[in-house]
KEROTI-507776 format. One record per residue: x, y, z of N, C-alpha, C, CB in turn; residue in one letter. Coordinates in steps of 0.02 Angstrom, whole numbers, padded with zeros to 5 digits, always signed. Last residue first. Glycine has a CB too. Example, Ala and Ser with C-alpha at 12.3 -4.5 7.8 and 13.67 -1.06 7.14 Angstrom:
# residues 2
+00642-00112+00354+00684-00053+00357+00645+00002+00394+00704-00030+00286s/+00660-00284+00390+00615-00225+00390+00660-00165+00390+00565-00224+00452a/
***
This chain:
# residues 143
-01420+01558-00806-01362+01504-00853-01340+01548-00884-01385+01441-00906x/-01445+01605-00643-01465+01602-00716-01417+01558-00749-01466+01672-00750x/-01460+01512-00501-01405+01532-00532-01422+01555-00616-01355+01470-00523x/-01524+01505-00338-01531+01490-00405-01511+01530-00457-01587+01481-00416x/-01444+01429-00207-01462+01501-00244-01474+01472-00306-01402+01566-00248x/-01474+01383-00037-01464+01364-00090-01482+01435-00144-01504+01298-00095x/-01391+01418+00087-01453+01401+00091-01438+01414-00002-01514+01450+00150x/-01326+01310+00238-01313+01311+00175-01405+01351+00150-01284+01217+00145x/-01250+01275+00384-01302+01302+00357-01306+01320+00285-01313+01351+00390x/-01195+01164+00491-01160+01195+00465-01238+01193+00402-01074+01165+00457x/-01171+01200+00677-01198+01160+00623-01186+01180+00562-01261+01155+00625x/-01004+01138+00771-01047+01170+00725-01085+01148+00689-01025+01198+00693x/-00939+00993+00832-00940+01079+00860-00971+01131+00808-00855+01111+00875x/-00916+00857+00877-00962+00898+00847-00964+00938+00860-01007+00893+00843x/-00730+00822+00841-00803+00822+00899-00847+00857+00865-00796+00860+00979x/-00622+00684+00832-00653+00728+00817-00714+00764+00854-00662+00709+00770x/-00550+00568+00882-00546+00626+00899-00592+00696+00880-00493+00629+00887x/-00588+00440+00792-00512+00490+00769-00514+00549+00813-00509+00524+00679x/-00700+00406+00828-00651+00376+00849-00586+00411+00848-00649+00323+00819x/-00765+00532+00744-00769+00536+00841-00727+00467+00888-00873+00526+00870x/-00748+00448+00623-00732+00539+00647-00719+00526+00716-00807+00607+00640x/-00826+00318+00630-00732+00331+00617-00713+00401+00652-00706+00343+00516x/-00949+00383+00666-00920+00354+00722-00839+00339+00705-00963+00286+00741x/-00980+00438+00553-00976+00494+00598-00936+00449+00673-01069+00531+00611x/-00971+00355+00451-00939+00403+00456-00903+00429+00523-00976+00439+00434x/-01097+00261+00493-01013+00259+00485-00963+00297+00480-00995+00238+00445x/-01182+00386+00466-01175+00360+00519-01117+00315+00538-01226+00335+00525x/-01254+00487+00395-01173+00460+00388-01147+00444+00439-01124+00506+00363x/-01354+00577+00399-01356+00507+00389-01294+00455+00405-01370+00502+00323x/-01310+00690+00390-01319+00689+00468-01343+00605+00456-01389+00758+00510x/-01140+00738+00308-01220+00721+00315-01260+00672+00382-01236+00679+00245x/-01022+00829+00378-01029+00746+00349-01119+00752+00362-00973+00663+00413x/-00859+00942+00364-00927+00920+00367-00950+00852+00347-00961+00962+00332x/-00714+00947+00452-00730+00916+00391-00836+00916+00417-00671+00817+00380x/-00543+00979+00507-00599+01007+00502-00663+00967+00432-00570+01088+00490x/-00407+01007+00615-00448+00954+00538-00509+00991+00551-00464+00842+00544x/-00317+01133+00669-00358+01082+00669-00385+01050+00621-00395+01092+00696x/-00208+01211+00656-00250+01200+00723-00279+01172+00740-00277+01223+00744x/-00060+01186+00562-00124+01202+00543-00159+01182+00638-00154+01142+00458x/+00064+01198+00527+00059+01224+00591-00005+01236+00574+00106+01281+00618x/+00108+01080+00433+00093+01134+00382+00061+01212+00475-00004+01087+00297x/+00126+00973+00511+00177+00995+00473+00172+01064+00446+00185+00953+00424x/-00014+00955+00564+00036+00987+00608+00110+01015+00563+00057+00925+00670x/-00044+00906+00425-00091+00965+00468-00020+00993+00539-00192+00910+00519x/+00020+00787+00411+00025+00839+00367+00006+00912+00405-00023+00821+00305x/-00033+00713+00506+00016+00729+00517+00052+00793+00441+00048+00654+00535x/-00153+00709+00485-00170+00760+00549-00062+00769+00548-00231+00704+00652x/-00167+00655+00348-00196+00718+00349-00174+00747+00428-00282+00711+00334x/-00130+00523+00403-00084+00550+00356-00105+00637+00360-00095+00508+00273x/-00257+00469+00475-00152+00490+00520-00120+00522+00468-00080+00406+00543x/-00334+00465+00369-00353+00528+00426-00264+00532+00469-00441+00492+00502x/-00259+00342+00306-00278+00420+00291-00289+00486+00315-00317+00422+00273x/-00288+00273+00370-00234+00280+00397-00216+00367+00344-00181+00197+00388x/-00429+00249+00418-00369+00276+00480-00319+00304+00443-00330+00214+00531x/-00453+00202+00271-00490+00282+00280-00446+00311+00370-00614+00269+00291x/-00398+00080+00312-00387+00115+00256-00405+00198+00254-00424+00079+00207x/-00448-00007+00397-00407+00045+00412-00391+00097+00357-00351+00016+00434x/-00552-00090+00368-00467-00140+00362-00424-00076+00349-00455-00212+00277x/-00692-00063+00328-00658-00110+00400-00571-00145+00397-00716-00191+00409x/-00692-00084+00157-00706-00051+00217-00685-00108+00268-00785-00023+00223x/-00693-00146+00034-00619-00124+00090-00628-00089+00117-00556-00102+00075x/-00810-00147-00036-00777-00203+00007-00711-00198+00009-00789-00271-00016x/-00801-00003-00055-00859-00030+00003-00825-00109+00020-00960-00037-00037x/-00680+00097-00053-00703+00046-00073-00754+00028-00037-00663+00006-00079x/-00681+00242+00054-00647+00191+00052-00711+00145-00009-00629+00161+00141x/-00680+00414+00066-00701+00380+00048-00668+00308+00034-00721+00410+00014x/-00703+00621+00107-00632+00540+00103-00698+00459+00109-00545+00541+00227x/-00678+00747+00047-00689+00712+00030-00634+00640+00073-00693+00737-00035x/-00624+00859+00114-00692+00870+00083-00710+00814+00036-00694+00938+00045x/-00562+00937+00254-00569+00856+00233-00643+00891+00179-00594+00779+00324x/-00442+01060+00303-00504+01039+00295-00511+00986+00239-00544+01094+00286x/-00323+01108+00425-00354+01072+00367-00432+01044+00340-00322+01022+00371x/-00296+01295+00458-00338+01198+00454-00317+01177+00405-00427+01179+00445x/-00251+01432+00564-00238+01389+00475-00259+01316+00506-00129+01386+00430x/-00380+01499+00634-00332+01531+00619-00328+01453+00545-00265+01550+00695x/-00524+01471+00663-00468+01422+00681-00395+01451+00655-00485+01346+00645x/-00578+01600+00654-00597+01567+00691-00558+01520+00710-00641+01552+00677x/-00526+01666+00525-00528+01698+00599-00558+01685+00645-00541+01748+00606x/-00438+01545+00415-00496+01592+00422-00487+01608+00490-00571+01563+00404x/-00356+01451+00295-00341+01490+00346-00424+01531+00356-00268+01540+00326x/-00352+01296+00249-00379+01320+00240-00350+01385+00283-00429+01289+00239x/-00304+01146+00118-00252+01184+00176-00312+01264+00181-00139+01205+00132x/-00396+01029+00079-00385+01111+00073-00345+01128+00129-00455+01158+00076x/-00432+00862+00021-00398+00911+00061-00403+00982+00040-00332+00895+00065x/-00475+00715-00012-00475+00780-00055-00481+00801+00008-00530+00804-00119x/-00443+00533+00000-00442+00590+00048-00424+00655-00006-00379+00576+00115x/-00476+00358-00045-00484+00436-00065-00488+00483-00019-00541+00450-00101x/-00430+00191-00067-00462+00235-00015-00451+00313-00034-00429+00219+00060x/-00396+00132-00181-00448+00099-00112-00463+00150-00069-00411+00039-00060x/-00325+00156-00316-00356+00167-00263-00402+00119-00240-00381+00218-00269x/-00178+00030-00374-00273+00032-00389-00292+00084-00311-00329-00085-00382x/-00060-00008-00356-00068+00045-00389-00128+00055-00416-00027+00048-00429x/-00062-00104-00246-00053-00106-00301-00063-00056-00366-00076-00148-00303x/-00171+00009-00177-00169-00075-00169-00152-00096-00255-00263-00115-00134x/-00170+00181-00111-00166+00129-00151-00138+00040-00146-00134+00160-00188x/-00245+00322-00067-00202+00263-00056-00213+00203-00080-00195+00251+00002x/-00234+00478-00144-00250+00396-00150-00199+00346-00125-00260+00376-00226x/-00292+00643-00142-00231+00580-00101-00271+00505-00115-00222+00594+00014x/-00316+00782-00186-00321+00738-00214-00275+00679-00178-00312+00758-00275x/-00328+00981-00162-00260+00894-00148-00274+00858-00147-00218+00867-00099x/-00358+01143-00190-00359+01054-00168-00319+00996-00187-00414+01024-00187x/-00320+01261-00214-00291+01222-00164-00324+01144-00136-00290+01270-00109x/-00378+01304-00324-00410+01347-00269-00380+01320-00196-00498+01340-00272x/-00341+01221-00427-00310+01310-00427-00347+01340-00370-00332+01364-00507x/-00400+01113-00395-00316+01120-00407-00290+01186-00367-00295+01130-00498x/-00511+01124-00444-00515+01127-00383-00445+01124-00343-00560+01079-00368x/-00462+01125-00580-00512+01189-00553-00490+01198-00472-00609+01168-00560x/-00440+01003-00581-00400+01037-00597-00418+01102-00586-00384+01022-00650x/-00554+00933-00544-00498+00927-00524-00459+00977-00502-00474+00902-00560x/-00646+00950-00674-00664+00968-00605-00606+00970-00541-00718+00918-00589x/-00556+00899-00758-00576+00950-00767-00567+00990-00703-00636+00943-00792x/-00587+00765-00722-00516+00789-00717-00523+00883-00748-00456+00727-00777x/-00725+00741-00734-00700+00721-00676-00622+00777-00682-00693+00626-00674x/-00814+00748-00850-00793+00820-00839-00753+00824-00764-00865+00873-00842x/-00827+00612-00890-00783+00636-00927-00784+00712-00908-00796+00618-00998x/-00909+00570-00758-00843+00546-00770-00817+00608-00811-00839+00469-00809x/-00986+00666-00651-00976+00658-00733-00923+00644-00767-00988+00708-00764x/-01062+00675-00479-01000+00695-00534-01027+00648-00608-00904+00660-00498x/-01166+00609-00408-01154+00677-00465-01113+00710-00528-01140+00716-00434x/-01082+00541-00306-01138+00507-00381-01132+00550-00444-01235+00512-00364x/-00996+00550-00216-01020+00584-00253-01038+00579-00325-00993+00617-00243x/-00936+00404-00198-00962+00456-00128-00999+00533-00161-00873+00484-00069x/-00932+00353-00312-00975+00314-00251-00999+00369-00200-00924+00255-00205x/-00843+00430-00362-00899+00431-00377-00949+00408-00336-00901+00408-00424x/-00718+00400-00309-00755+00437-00290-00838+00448-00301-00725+00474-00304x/-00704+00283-00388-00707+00278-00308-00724+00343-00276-00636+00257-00278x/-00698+00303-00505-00757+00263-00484-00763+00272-00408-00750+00185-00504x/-00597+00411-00528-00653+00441-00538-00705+00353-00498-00659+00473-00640x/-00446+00379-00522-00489+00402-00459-00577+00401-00452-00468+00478-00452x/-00412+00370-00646-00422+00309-00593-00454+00325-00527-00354+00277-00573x/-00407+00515-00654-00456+00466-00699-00448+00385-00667-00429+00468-00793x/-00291+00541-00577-00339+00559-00572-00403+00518-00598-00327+00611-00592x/-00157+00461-00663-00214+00472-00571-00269+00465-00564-00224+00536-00534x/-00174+00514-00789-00205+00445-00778-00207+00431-00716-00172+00390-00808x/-00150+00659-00766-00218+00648-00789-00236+00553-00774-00220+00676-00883x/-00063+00658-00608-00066+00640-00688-00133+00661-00692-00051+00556-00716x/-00105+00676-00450-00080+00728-00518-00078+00717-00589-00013+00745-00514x/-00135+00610-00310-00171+00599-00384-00147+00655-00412-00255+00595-00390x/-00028+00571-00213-00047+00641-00214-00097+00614-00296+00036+00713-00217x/-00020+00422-00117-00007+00451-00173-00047+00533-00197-00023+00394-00217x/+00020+00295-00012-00010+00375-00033+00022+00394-00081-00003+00434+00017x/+00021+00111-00048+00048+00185-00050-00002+00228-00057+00094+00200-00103x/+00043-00059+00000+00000+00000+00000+00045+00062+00000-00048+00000+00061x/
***
């Protein structure tokens, strides 16, 4: 098993089923696009890998704001469904908190749907705690 930063275009595009799982939405062929956008605003793409096949997906933002001063923030992490329970998404979250102190960030930081009930018990195993709700209110956008 290796971390790997996803950068090629052929990374990335190996990336696209395993994310997809966790975000349906996406559109394979506008996947590396979408990437690369999310490139130029500081996201970071991490696959850990089984034989050079992802299994497990962590998208990152090194973030700064006037509440936690500099974070990290988690906006995507996602394991295979049959390679769940065999650490894969741990050892990811140890890779992000030791990056996070490297980079003198204050804290991880990550939202998760109030369904996400596996989720939410990996999170609060890793330390995490519920400390905000987090409010969205939707805009409708001309074309």
């Amino acid at each position: 098993m290796d971390i790997v930063e996803a950068i090629t275009l052929k990374q990335i595009n190996q990336c696209y089923p395993l994310m997809n799982i966790l975000r349906p939405k996406l559109v394979e062929s506008e996947f590396s696009d979408q990437i690369g956008r999310q490139n130029k605003q500081g996201y970071h793409l991490i696959a850990l890998r089984d034989n050079g096949n992802p299994v497990s997906l962590l998208g990152y933002r090194l973030v700064e704001n006037l509440i936690l001063s500099r974070f990290l923030y988690i906006d995507d992490l996602v394991t295979e469904p049959d390679q769940r329970q065999h650490g894969h998404a741990s050892k990811l979250l140890n890779w992000a908190v030791d990056l996070a102190k490297k980079n003198s960030c204050t804290a991880l930081q990550l939202d998760s749907g109030f369904a996400n009930t596996d989720a939410h018990r990996l999170y609060l195993n890793h330390g995490f705690t519920l400390s905000a709700h987090h409010l969205r209110k939707p805009i409708s956008c001309a074309s």
